[in-house]
N, C-alpha and C positions, 0 to 999 in steps of 0.2 A: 889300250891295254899295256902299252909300254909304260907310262909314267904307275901302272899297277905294279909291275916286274919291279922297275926302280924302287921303287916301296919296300916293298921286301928286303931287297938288296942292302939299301940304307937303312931300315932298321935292324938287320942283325950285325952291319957296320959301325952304327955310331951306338949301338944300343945292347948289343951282346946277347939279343934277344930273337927267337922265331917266330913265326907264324903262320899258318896255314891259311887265313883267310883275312885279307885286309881291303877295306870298303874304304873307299874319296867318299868323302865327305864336304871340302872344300877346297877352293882354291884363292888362294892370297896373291895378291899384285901390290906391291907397291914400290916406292924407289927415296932414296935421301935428300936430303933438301943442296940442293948443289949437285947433285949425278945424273948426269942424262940414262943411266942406266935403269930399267923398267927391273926389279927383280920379282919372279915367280917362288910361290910354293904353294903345292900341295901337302892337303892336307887327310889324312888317314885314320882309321878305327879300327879297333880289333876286339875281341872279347875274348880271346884266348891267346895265349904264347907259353912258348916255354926256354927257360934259360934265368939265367941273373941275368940283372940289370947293372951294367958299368958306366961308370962317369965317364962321360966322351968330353973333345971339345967340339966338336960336330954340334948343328944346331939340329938339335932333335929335342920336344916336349915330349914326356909320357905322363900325362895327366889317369889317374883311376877313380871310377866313379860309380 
């Protein structure tokens, strides 16, 4: 339930956007060629929000479909 909370949190952080209901969907591991560092992301759904959408530098995708 927390990486849900987070969800939230960072989308209307890097994204200027709300939501009342966001679904995982996935989770990403990977790491760079030479980093002993493992990096995590999940990954989120929505079918509703509301707000603009702002150019972050945050790594946030908002694909529509």
């Amino acid at each position: 339930m927390m990486f849900i909370m987070d969800g939230y949190r960072e989308l209307e952080e890097e994204s200027g956007v709300i939501t009342k209901s966001l679904r995982q969907i996935g989770l990403l591991m990977f790491e760079f060629i030479g980093e002993p560092q493992l990096l995590e992301v999940h990954v989120y759904s929505t079918e509703e929000f509301a707000g603009t959408i702002v150019e972050s530098e945050g790594v946030l995708c908002l694909i529509e479909s």
